[in-house]
C-alpha positions as CSV (number, residue, x, y, z in Angstrom):
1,X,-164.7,-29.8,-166.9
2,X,-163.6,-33.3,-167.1
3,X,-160.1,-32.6,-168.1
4,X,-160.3,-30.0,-165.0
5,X,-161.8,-32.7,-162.7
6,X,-159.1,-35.9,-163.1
7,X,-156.3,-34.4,-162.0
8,X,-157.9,-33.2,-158.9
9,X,-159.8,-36.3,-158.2
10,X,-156.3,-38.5,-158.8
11,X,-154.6,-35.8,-156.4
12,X,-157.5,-36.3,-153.9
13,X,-156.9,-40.2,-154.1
14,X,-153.0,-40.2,-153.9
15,X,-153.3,-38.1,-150.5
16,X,-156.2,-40.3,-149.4
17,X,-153.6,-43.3,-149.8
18,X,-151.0,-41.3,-147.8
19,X,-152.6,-40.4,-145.1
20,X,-154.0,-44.3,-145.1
21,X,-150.2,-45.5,-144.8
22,X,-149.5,-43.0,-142.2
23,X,-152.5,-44.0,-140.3
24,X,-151.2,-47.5,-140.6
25,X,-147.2,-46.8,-139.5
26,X,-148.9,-44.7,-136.1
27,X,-151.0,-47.4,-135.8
28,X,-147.7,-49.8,-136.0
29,X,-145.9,-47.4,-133.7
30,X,-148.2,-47.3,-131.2
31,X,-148.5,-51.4,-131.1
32,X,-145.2,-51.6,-130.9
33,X,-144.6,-48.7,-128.2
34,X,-147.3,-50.9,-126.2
35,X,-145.7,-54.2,-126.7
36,X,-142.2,-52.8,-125.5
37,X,-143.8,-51.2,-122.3
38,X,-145.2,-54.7,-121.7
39,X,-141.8,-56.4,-122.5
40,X,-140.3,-53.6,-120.0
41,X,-143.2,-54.8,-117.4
42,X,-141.9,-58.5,-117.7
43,X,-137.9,-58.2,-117.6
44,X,-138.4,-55.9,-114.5
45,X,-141.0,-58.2,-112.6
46,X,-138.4,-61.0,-113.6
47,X,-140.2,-62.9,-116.3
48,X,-137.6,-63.3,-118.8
49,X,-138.8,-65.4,-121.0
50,X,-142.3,-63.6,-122.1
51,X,-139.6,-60.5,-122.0
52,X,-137.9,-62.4,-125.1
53,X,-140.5,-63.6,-126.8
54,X,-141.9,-60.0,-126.5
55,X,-138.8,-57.9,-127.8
56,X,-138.5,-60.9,-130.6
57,X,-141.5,-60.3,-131.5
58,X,-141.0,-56.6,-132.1
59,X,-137.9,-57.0,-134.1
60,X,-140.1,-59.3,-136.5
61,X,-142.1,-56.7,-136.8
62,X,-140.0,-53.5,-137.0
63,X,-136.3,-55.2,-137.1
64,X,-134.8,-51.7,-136.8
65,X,-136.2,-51.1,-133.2
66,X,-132.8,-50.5,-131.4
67,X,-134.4,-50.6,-128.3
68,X,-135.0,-53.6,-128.5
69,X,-132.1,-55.2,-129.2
70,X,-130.8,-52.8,-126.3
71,X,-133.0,-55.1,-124.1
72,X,-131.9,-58.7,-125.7
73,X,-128.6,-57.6,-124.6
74,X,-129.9,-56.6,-121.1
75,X,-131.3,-60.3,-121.0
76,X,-128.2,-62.1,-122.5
77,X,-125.3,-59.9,-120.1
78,X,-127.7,-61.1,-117.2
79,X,-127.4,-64.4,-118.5
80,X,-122.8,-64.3,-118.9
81,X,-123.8,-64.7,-122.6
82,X,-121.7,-61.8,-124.0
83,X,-120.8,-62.2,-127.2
84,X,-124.4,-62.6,-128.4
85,X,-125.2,-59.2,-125.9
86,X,-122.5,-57.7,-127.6
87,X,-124.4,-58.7,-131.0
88,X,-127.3,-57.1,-130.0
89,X,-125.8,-53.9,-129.0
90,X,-123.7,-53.8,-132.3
91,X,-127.0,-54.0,-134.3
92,X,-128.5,-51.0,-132.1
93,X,-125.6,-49.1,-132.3
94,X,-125.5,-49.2,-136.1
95,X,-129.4,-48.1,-135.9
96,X,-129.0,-45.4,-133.7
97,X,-125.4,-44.2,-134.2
98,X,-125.8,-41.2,-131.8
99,X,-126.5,-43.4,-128.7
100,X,-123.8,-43.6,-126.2
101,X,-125.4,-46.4,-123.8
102,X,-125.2,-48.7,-126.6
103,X,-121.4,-48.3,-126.8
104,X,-120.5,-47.8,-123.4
105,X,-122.5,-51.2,-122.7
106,X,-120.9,-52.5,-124.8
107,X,-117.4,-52.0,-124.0
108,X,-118.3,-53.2,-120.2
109,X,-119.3,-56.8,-121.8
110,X,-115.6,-56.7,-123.6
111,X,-114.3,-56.2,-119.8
112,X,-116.5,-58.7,-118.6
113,X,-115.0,-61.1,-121.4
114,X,-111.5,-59.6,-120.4
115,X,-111.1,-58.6,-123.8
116,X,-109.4,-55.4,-122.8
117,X,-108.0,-54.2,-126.2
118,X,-111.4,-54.9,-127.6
119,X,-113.0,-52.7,-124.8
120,X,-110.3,-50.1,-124.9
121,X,-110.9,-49.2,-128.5
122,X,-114.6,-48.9,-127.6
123,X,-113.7,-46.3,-124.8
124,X,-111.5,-44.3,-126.7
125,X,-114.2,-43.8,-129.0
126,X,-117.0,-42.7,-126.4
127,X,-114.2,-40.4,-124.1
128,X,-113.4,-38.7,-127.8
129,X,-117.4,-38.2,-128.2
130,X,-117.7,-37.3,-124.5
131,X,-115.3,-36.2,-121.8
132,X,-116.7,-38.1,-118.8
133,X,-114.3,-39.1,-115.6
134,X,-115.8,-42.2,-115.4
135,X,-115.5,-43.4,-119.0
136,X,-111.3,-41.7,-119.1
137,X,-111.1,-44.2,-115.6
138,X,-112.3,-47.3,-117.3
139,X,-109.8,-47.1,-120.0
140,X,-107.2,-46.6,-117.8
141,X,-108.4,-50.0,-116.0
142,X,-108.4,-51.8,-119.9
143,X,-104.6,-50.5,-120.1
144,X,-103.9,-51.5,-116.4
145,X,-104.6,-54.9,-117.7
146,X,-103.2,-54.4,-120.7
147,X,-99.7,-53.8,-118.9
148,X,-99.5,-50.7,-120.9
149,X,-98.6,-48.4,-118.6
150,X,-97.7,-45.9,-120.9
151,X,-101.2,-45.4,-122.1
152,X,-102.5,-45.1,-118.3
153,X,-100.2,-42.1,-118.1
154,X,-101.8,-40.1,-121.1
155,X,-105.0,-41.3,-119.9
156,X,-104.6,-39.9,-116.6
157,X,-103.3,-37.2,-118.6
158,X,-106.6,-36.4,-119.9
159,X,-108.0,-36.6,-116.1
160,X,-105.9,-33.5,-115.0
161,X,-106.8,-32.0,-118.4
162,X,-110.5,-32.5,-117.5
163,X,-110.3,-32.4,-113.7
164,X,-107.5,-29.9,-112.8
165,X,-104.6,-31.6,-110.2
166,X,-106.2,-33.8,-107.9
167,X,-104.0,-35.9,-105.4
168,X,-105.6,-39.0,-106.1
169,X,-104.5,-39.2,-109.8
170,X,-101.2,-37.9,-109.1
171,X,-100.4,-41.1,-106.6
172,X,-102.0,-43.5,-109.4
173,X,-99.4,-41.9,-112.0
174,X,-97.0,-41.9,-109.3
175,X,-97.5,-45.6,-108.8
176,X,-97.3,-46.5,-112.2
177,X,-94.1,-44.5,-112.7
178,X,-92.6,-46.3,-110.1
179,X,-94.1,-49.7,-111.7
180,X,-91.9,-48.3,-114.8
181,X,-88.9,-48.1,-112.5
182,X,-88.9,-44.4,-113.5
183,X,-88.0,-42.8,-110.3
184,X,-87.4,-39.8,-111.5
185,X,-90.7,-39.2,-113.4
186,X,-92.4,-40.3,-110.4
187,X,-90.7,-37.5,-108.1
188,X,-91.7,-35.2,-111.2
189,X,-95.4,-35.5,-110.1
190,X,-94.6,-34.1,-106.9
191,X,-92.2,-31.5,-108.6
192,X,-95.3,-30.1,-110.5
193,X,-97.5,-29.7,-107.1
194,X,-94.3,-28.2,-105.1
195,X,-94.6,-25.4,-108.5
196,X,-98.0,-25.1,-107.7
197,X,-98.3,-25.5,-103.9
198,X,-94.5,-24.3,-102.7
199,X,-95.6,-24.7,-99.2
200,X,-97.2,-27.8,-98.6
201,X,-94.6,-30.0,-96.7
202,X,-96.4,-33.0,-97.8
203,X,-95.1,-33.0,-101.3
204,X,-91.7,-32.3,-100.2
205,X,-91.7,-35.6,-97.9
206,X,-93.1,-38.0,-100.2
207,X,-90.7,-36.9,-103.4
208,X,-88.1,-37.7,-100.8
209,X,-89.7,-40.9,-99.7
210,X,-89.5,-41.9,-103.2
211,X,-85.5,-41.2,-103.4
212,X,-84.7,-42.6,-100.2
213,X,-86.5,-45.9,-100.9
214,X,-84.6,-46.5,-104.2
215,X,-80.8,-45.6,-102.5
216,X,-81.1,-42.3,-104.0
217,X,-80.5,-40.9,-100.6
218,X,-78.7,-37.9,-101.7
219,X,-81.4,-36.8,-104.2
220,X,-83.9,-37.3,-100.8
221,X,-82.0,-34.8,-98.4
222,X,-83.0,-31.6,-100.2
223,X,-86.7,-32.8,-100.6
224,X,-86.0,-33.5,-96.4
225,X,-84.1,-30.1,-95.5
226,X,-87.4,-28.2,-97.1
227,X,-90.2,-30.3,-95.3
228,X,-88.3,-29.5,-91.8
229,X,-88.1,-26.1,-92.8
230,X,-91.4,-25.4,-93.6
231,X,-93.2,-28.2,-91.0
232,X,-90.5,-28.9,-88.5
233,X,-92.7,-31.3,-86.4
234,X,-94.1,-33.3,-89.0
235,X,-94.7,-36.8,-87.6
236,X,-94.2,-38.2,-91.2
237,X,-91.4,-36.2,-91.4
238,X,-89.3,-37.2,-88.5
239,X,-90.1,-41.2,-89.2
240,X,-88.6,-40.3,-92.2
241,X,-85.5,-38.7,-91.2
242,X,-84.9,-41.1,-88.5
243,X,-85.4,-44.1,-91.4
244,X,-82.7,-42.1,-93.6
245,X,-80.3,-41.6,-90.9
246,X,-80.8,-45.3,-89.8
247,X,-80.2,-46.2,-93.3
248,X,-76.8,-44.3,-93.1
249,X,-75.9,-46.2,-90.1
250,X,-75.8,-43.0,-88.3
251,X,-76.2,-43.6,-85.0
252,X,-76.7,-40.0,-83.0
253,X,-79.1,-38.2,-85.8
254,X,-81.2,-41.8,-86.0
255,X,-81.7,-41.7,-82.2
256,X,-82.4,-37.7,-82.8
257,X,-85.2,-38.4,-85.3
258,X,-86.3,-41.4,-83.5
259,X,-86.4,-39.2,-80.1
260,X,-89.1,-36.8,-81.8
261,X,-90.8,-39.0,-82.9
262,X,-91.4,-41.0,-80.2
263,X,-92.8,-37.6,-78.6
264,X,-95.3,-36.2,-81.3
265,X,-98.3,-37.4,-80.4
266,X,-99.3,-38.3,-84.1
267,X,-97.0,-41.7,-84.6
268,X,-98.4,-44.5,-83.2
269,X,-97.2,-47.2,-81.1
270,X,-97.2,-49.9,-83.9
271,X,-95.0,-47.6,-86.0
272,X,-92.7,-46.6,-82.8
273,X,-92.5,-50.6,-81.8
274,X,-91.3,-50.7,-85.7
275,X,-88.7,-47.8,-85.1
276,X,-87.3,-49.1,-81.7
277,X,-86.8,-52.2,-83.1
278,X,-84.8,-51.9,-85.9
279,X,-83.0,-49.2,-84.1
280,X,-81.7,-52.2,-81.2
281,X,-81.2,-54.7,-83.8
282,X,-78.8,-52.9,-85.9
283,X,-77.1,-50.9,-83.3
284,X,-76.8,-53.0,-81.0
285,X,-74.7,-51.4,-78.3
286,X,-75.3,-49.9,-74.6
287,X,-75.8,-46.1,-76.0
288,X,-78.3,-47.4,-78.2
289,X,-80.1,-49.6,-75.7
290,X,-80.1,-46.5,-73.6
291,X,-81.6,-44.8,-75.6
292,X,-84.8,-47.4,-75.9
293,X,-85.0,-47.9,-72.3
294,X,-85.0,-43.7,-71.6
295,X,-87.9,-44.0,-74.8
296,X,-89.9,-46.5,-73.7
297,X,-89.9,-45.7,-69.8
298,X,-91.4,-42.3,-71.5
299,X,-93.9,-44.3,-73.4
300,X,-95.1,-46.1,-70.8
301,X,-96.1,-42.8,-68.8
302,X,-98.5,-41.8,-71.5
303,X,-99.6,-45.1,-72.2
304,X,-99.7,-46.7,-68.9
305,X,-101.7,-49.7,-69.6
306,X,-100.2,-50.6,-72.9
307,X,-98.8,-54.0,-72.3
308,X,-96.7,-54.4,-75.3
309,X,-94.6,-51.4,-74.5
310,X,-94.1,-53.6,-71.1
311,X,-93.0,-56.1,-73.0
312,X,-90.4,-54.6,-75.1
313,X,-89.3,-52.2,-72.1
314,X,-88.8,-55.9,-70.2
315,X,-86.7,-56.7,-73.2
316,X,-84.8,-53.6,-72.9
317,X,-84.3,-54.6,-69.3
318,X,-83.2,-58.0,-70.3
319,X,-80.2,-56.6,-72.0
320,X,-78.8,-54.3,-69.6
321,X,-79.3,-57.5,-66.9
322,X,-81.8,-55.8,-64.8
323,X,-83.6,-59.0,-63.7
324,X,-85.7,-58.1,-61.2
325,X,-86.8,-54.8,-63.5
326,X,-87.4,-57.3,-66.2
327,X,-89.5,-59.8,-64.4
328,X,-91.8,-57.1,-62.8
329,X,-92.4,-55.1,-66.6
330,X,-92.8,-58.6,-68.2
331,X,-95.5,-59.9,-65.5
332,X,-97.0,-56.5,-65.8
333,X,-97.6,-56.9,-69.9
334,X,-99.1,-60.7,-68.8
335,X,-101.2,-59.0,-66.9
336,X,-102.4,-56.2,-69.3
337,X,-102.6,-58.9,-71.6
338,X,-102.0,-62.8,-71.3
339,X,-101.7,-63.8,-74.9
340,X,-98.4,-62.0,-74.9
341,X,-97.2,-64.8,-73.3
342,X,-96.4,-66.7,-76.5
343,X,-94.1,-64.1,-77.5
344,X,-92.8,-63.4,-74.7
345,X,-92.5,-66.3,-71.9
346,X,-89.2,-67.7,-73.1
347,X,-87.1,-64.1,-71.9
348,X,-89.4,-63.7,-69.1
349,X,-88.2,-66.8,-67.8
350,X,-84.6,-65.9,-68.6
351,X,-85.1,-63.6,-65.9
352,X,-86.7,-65.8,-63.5
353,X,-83.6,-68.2,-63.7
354,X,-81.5,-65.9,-63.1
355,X,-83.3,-64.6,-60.0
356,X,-84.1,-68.0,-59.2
357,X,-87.7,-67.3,-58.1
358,X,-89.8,-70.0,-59.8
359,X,-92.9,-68.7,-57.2
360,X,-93.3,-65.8,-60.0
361,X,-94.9,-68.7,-62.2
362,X,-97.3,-69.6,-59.7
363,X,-99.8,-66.6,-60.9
364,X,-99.2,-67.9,-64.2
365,X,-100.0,-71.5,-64.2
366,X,-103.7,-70.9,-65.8
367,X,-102.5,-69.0,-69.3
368,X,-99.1,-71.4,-68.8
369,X,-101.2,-74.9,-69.1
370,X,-103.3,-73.1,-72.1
371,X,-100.5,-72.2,-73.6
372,X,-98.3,-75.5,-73.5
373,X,-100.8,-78.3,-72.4
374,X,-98.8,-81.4,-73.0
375,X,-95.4,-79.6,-72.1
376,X,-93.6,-81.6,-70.2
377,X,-90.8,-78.5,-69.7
378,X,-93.9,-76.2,-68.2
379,X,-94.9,-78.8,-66.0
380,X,-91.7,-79.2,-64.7
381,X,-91.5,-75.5,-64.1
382,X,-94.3,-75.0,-62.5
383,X,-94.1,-78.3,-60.1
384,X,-90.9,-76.4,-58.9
385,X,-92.4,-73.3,-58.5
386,X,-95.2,-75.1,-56.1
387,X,-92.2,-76.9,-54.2
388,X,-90.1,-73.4,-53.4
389,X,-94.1,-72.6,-52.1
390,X,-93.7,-75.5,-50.3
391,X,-97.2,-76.7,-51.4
392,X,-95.9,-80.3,-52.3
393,X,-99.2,-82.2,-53.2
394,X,-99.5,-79.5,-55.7
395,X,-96.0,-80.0,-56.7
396,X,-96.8,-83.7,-57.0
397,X,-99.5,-83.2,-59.2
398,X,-97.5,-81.3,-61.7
399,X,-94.8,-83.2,-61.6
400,X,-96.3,-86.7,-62.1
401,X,-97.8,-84.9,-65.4
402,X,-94.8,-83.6,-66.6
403,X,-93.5,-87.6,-66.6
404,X,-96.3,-88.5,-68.8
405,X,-95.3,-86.3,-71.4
406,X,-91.5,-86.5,-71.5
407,X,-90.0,-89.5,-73.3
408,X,-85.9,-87.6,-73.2
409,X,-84.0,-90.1,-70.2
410,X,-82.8,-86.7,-68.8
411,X,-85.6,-85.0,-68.4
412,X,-87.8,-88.1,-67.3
413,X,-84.3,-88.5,-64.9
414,X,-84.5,-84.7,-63.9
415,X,-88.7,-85.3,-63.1
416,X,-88.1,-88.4,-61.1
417,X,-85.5,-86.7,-58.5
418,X,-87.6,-83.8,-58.3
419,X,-90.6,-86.0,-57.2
420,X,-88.2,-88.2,-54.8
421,X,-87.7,-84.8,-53.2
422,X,-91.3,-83.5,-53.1
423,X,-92.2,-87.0,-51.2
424,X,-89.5,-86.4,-49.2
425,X,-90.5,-83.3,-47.8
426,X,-94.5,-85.0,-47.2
427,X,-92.5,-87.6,-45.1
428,X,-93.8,-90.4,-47.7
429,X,-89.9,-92.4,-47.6
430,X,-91.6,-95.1,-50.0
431,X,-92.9,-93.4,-52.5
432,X,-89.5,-91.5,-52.6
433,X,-87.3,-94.4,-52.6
434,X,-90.1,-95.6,-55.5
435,X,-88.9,-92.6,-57.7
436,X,-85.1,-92.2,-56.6
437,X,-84.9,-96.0,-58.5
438,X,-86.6,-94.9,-61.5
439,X,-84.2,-91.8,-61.1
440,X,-81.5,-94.2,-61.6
441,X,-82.7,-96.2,-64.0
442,X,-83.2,-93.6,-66.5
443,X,-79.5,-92.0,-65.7
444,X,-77.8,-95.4,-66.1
């Protein structure tokens, strides 16, 4: 009986002691579950230091608790302190080898640091364990940095591996092609969405966009020729073919594209001001400024209180010497909108010399004294617009500024006579005499 009875009574005590040592690890589990829901409790409510001493405390106790050290890092990255957040992290990650966060943290911190090899590697590693957009986009960014564009093109790649085509990775690859200075690569990416997409005029206008902005013009036509086909009023389209003729210094076929333009109701005015423009400065003859004036004077109808399109039809004017036409549009644009002024007063009053009607400033005088406040010029002007109005105290007024701020002898000569003549007119012979002296002093 007794040789019966020992080995069961040392069986009995052995699993006695192991249920005694598991009781004891799920009573160590448990304190430590606790203590890391408290440590939670603190870095949340933004105590940060009871939050350390707390996780610390766990990893003295259990210094394979990953979470923790997931949280140290939490606290250090919160803190810029990277490299000992990235220390943490490398400890979980090596406990739990399965966890993801760990490493995906982790490379985010090597960004932080703008250690962008360092954080590629790590992303490479997670995109191979998981095909995520997000993660295949954030290497990308580490090569971006990296200047190795090569490596953002097999990255985005993947994307269209992952994603299918999408138009948004196809202008990033696009962009980096071009970055290369491989043109024709970056015209590929369009190539492969014409296969796929034969009708969309869109493609067909940007692959010759491409060409025609690198003096590949020739290469461009085709791509041109098929977009007009299939979408013959495409405003994109017609900017562009009036940007290739213009660039071809073809006169008739720019002021063609330019025409059609101008008339589909989808370019803007900032882009047609842009077209017009260019198209006057480099063919700069009467057909062409025709051509601006007939484009304009249609502009205007639809956009009647537009007052830059006053403005450049008053400059249009200007050119062909149709003063009176060019006065009126300029005072008009004034009107619509007085800052245009400082562009814009310096033709304008081209045109009033020449017409010799200085009462047009009068209206002006307000936005004119803004504008140019210690001008003695402007003063001037507008003193002698007062005296043609034959308001001389007014005239006076101006005038007597303007001398304050000239210092040249013939403009302080040019004031002085103008003044002799406005006291003249009041019938005050002294104070005219007083200024016909200083006239001469200042001219001899």
């Amino acid at each position: 009986m007794v040789a019966l009875l020992v080995p069961s009574l040392q069986a009995q005590t052995k699993k006695q002691r192991n249920i005694a040592a598991t009781d004891k690890t799920s009573v160590n589990a448990r304190k430590i579950a606790v203590a890391y829901t408290d440590g939670l409790k603190a870095y949340y409510t933004g105590n940060t230091n009871e939050a350390l001493k707390v996780f610390n405390g766990i990893l003295l106790d259990n210094p394979k608790h990953d979470a923790s050290h997931y949280m140290l890092a939490k606290i250090d990255a919160d803190k810029k302190d990277y490299h000992s957040a990235i220390a943490h992290l490398q400890s979980a990650s090596k406990i739990d080898k399965k966890n993801i966060w760990y490493k995906v943290d982790m490379a985010q911190y090597y960004q932080e640091m703008e250690d962008y090899a360092a954080a590629a590697k790590l992303w490479e590693q997670i995109c191979k364990e998981k095909k995520n957009e997000y993660y295949l986009m954030a290497l990308a960014g580490c090569y971006y940095e990296m200047h190795r564009y090569d490596k953002m093109i097999q990255v985005y790649d993947r994307l269209e591996e992952l994603l299918g085509y999408q138009n948004e990775i196809t202008e990033y690859k696009v962009q980096i092609y071009l970055a290369m200075d491989k043109v024709h690569e970056a015209v590929g990416e369009y190539d492969n969405l014409i296969k796929m997409y034969p009708d969309n005029a869109e493609y067909y206008i940007k692959a010759a966009t491409i060409y025609a902005t690198n003096d590949m013009l020739d290469k461009a036509m085709p791509y041109f020729s098929k977009a007009a086909e299939l979408d013959p009023s495409n405003a994109e389209l017609l900017m562009n073919l009036s940007s290739y003729w213009f660039y071809q210094k073809d006169q008739p076929q720019t002021s063609h594209f330019m025409t059609l333009a101008f008339q589909s109701p989808k370019v803007n005015w900032a882009e047609k001001r842009s077209m017009v423009s260019q198209f006057l400065t480099v063919f700069n003859n009467e057909k062409a400024t025709e051509t601006a004036r007939q484009l304009l004077e249609e502009e205007l109808k639809n956009t009647p209180d537009n007052a830059e399109v006053y403005a450049y039809l008053a400059g249009v004017y200007l050119a062909e010497k149709k003063m009176r036409m060019c006065a009126d549009a300029f005072e008009r644009s004034f009107q619509l909108d007085p800052s245009l002024m400082a562009d814009f007063f310096k033709p304008y009053l081209a045109a009033v010399e020449s017409l010799n009607e200085w009462t047009r400033l009068i209206p002006f005088e307000g936005e004119l004294l803004e504008l140019y406040p210690q001008n003695a010029h402007v003063y001037t002007l507008l003193g002698s617009a007062y005296y043609d109005a034959k308001n001389y105290d007014k005239a006076i007024s101006l005038l007597t500024k303007a001398e304050s701020f000239a210092y040249e002898k013939q403009d302080l000569y040019n004031i002085c006579m103008s003044l002799m003549q406005a006291y003249e007119k009041k019938g005050d012979a002294e104070k005219a005499y007083e200024y016909d002296q200083k006239a001469h002093k200042y001219k001899y």
